[in-house]
C-alpha positions in Angstrom: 0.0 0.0 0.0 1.6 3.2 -0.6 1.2 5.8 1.2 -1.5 8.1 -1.3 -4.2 5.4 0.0 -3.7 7.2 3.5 -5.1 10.0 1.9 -7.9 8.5 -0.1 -9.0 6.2 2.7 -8.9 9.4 4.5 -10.7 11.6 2.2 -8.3 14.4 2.3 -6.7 14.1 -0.9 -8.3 17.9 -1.9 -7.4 19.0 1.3 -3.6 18.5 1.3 -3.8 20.0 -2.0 -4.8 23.2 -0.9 -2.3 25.6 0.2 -4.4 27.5 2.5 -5.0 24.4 4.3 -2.4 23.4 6.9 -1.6 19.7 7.9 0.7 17.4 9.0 0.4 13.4 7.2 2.6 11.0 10.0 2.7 7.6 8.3 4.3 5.5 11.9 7.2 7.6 12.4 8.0 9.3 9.4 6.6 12.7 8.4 5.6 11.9 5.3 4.6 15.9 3.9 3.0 19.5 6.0 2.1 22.2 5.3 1.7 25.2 8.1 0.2 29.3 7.9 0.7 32.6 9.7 -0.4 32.1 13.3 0.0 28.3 13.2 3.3 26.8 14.0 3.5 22.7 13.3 6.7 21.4 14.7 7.0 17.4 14.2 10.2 16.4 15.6 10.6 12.4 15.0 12.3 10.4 18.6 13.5 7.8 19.7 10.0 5.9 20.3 7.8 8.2 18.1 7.0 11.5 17.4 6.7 14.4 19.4 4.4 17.3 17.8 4.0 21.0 18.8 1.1 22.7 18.0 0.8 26.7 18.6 -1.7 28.7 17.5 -0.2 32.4 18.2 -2.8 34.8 20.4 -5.2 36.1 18.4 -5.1 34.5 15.3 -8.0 32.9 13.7 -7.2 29.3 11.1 -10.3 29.6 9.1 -9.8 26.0 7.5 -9.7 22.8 9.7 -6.3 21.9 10.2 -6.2 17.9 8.9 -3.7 16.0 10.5 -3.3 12.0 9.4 -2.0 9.8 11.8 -1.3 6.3 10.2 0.2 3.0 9.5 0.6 1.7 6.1 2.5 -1.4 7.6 0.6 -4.3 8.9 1.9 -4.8 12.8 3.9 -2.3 13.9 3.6 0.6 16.8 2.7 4.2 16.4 3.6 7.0 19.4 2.8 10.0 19.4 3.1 12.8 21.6 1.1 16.2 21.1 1.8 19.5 23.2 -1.0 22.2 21.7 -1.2 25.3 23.2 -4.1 27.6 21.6 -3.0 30.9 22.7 -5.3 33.8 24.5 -8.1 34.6 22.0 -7.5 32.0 19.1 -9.3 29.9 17.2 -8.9 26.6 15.7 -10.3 23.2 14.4 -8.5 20.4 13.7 -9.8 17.4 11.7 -7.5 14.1 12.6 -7.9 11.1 10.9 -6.3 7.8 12.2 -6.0 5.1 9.6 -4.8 2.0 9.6 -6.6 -0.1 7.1 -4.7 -3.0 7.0 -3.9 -3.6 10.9 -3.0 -7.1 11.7 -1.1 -6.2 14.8 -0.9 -2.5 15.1 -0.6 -0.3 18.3 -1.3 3.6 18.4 -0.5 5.5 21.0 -1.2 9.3 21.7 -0.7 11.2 24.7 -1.6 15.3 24.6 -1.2 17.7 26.6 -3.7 20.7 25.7 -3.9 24.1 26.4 -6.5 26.5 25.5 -5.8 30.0 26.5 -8.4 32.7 28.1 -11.0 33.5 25.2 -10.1 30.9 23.1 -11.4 28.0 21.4 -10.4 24.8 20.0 -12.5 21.9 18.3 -11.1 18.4 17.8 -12.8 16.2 15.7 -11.0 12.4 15.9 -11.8 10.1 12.9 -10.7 6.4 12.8 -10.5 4.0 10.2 -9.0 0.2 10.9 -9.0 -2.8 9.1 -12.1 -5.5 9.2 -9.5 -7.5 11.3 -9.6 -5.8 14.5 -6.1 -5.7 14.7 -5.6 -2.3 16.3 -5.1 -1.1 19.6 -5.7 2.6 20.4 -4.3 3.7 23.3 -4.9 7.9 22.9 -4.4 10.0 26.5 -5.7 13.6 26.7 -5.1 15.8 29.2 -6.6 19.5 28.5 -6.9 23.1 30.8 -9.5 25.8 30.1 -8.4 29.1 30.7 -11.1 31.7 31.6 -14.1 31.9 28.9 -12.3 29.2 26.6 -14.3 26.5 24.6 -13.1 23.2 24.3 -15.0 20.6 21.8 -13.5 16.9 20.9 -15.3 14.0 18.9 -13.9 10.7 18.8 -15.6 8.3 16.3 -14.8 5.2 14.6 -16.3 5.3 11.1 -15.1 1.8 9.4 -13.6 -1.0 10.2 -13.6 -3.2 13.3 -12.3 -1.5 16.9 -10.0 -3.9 18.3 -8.9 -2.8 21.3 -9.7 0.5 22.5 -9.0 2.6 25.8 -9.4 6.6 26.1 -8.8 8.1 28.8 -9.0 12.2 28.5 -9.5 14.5 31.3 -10.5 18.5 31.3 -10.4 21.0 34.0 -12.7 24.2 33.3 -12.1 27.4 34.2 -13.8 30.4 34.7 -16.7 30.8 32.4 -15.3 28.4 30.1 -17.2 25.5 27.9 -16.3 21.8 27.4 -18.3 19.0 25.3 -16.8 15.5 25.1 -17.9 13.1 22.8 -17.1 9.2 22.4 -19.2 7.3 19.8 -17.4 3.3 19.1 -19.5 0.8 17.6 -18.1 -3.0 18.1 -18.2 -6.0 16.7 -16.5 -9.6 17.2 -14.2 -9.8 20.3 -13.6 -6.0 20.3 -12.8 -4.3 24.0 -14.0 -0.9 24.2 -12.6 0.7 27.3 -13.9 4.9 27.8 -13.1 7.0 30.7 -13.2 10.5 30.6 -13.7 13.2 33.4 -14.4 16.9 33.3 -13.1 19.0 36.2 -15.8 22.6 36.4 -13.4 24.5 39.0 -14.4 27.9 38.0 -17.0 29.9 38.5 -20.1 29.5 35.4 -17.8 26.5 33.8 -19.9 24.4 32.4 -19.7 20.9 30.6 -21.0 18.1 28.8 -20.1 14.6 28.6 -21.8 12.3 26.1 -20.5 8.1 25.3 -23.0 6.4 22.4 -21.4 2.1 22.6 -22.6 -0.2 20.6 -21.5 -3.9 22.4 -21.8 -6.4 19.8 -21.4 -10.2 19.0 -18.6 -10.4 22.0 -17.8 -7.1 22.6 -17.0 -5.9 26.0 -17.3 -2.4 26.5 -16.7 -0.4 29.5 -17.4 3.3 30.5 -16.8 5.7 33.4 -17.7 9.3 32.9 -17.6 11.8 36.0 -18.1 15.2 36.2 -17.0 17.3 38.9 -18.0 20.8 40.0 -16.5 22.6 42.8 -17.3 25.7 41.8 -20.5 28.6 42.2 -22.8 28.3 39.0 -20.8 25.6 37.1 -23.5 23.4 35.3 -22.6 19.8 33.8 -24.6 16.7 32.0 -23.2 13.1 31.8 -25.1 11.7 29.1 -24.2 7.5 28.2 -26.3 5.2 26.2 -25.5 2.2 25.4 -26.9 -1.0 22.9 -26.0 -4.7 23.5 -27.1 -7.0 20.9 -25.9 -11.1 20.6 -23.3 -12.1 23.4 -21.9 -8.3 23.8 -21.7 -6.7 27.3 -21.6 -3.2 28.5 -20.8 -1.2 31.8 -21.6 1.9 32.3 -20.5 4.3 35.3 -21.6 7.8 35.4 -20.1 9.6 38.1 -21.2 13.7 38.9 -19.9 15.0 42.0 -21.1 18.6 43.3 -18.8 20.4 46.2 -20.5 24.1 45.8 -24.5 24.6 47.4 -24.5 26.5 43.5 -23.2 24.4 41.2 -25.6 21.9 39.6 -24.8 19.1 37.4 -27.3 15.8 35.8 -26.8 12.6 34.7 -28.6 10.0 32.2 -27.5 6.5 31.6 -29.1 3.9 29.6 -28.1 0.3 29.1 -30.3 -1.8 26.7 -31.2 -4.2 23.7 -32.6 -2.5 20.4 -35.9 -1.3 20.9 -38.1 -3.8 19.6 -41.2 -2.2 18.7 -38.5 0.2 16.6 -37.6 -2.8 14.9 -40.7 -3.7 13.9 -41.8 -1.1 12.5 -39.0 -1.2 10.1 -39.2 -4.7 9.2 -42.6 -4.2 8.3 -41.7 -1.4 6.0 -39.3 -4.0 4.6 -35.9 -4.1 6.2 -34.6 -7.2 7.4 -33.8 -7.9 11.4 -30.2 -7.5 10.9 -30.9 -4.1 8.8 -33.0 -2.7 11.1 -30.4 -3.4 13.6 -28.0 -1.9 11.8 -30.5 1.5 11.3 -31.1 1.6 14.7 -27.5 1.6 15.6 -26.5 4.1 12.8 -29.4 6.5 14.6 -27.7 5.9 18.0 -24.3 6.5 16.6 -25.1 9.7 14.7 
C-alpha cells in the first residue's frame, strides 16, 4: 500500500492540495509531507520511540480552514507514538480534523498522549476520525489531558467510522475554568471480540464553567465495553450533564459508570444513563416497512451513533 491510499482512505486528498490548508500526514514515524500558515506553527520532531508534535496557534489569530492532521500506518503490525503538546494561545481559534487510519492492521498499536492548552477567550474543536481494518487488529491507546483558561471552549469528537475497533481505551480529562465550555464526545461501535474501554472526566473549578459529557457504545457479538464518565463541579454556578447510552445485541456486554460530584450549594450538574437491547417495537416497525432484522439493527444503531 503506498502511502496516497492514507489520503484517499482518509478523504483528504483535496485538502492537502490546498495551500491555505495546513496539515501534518505521519505515516508510523516518518513525516511523510506539512504544510503550516501565519499564526499556526506545526513542529514534528521524529524520537527515539515516536514523534513528538507542537502545536501553537499564536494569540489572536484565527485558522479559518480545519487543520487535517493524518495519523497512520501503512504497515501491517507495527507501533505508532505520538506525543502532542497544543497550546491555543489567548483569544485564538482553531479546528483540527485528525484522521487515524490503519486499514490494513494485523497487529498494530497507536499511541497518543496530549497535553492541551486553550488560553483565556479561546477556542479549540477536535474532531478524531478512525478508520482500521475488518480484522480488528488495532489497539488505540490515545491519552488527553486538557486546561481551560477563563471563557475558553473546548470541543472533541472521537468516532470510529469503518472498520472493526480492536482494542480501545481513552482516557481524556478537562479542567474548566472560569466561564469556560467543554463538550466530550465518544461514539465506538463493536463488533466480534472488540474491548472498548472509555473514561473521561471533566473538572468545572471555576465559576459559570460548564460541561458536557456524552458516550453512544454499541457492544456487539462479543464485545465488552466499558465506560466511566464523571463530572465534577467545585465551583459557584458551574453546570454539567453526563449523558451514556449504550446498545448490547448477541453475546456483547456493556458497563456503564456515570459519576457527577457537586462540592458548591450553587453548582448543579445531571446525569442520564441507559443500558439496553434495540428497541423492539422500533424494529418492527422497520421490518414491516421491509428491512430485514439485521438491517433494522444496523439502522437503529446508525441512529444511535449519529
Amino acid at each position: 500500500m503506498e502511502v496516497d491510499e492514507l489520503y484517499r482512505a482518509a478523504e483528504i486528498e483535496g485538502a492537502i492540495s490546498d495551500p491555505k490548508t495546513a496539515h501534518l500526514i505521519l505515516d508510523k514515524d516518518e513525516v511523510v509531507d506539512m504544510n503550516d500558515l501565519p499564526g499556526l506553527s506545526v513542529e514534528p520532531r521524529e524520537v527515539e520511540e515516536g514523534v513528538d508534535v507542537a502545536i501553537t496557534v499564536s494569540e489572536g489569530s484565527i485558522i479559518e480552514k480545519p487543520v487535517h492532521l493524518c495519523f497512520g500506518m501503512t504497515e501491517a503490525e507495527g507501533t505508532q507514538k505520538i506525543k502532542l503538546e497544543i497550546n491555543i494561545e489567548k483569544g485564538a481559534e482553531i479546528g483540527v480534523l485528525a484522521h487515524c487510519v490503519f486499514p490494513r492492521a494485523v497487529d498494530v498499536k497507536h499511541v497518543m498522549d496530549a497535553d492541551i492548552h486553550v488560553g483565556e477567550g479561546a477556542e479549540y474543536t477536535y474532531l478524531e476520525k478512525h478508520i482500521h481494518s475488518p480484522e480488528g487488529g488495532t489497539t488505540v491507546l490515545p491519552r488527553a489531558e486538557v486546561e481551560l483558561e477563563e471563557n475558553a471552549s473546548f470541543k472533541t469528537d472521537f468516532e470510529l467510522v469503518q472498520g472493526r475497533v480492536g482494542v480501545l481505551d481513552v482516557d481524556y480529562e478537562t479542567t474548566c475554568g472560569k466561564n469556560s465550555t467543554m463538550e466530550m464526545t465518544a461514539k465506538v461501535d463493536g463488533t466480534g471480540e472488540d474491548e472498548i474501554r472509555i473514561s473521561e472526566k471533566g473538572n468545572l473549578v471555576g465559576e459559570g464553567a460548564r460541561g458536557v459529557l456524552t458516550t453512544r457504545v454499541a457492544a456487539r457479538d462479543n464485545t465488552n465495553a466499558e465506560v466511566y464518565n464523571k463530572l465534577s463541579a467545585t465551583a459557584p454556578y458551574a453546570r454539567g450533564h453526563v449523558d451514556c447510552k449504550e446498545i448490547v445485541q448477541g453475546n456483547g456486554n456493556a458497563n456503564a459508570v456515570p459519576v457527577v460530584e457537586v462540592k458548591h450549594p450553587k453548582a448543579h450538574v445531571t446525569h442520564e444513563a441507559a443500558i439496553g437491547s434495540v428497541d423492539r417495537k422500533q424494529l418492527e416497525t422497520l421490518m414491516a416497512r421491509g428491512l430485514s432484522e439485521e438491517e433494522g439493527v444496523d439502522l437503529i444503531i446508525e441512529g444511535l451513533l449519529s
